[in-house]
C-alpha positions in Angstrom: 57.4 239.8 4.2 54.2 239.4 2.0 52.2 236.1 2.3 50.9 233.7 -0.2 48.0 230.7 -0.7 49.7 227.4 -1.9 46.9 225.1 -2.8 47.7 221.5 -3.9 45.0 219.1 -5.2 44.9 215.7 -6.4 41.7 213.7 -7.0 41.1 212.5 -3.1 42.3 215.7 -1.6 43.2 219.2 -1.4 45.8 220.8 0.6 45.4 224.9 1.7 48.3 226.5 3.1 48.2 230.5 4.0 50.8 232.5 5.1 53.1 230.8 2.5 56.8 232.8 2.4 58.3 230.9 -0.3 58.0 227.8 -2.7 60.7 225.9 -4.1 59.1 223.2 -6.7 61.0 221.4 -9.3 59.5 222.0 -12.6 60.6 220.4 -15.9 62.9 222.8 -15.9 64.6 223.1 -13.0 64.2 224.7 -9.5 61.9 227.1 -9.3 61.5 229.8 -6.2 58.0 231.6 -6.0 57.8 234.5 -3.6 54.9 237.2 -3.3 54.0 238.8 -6.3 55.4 236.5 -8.8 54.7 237.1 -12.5 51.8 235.1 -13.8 53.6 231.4 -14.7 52.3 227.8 -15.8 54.6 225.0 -15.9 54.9 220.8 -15.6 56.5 220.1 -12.4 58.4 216.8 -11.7 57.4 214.2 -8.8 59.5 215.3 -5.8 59.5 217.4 -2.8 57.6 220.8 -3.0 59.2 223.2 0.4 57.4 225.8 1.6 58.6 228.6 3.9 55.9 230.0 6.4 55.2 233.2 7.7 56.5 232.3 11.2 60.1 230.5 9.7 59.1 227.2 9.4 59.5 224.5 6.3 57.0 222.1 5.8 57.8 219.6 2.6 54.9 218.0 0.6 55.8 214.7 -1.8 54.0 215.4 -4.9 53.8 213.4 -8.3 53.9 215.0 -11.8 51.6 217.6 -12.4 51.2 221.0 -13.5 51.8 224.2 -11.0 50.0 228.0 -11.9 51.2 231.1 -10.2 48.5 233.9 -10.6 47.3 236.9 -8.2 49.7 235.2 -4.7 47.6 232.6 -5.4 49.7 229.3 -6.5 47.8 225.8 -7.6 50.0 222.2 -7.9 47.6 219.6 -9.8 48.8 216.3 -9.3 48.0 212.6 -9.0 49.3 212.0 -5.1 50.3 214.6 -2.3 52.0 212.8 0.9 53.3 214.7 4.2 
């Protein structure tokens, strides 16, 4: 399967992942899924977990505050206050 950037940023620090499967984020309204290739898309997300799916299988979850997530060119940015692992 095609790979992705997730990049989440809040004011003290940014966090790069490659080889990124799958995202699951929960925006303002509802669930979302982003895979490789997704449509342009800019929404309000909701603090909670964001779950990404690597290229190798594995799921690392990222605490996130409320912010705002953009999906453009497998390339997907999370603003947001606080980011916790």
């Amino acid at each position: 399967m095609s790979c992705y950037t997730l990049k989440i940023s809040s004011p003290v620090q940014t966090l790069t992942i490659d080889e990124v499967e799958k995202t699951i984020v929960r925006s303002i309204a509802g669930d979302i899924g982003i895979l490789t290739g997704h449509i342009p898309y800019a929404s309000a997300v909701k603090a909670g977990k964001v779950r990404c799916t690597l290229s190798g299988g594995e799921q690392r979850d990222i605490e996130i505050s409320d912010g705002i997530i953009k999906v453009k060119d497998n390339l997907v940015t999370i603003l947001t206050q606080t980011i916790s692992e």
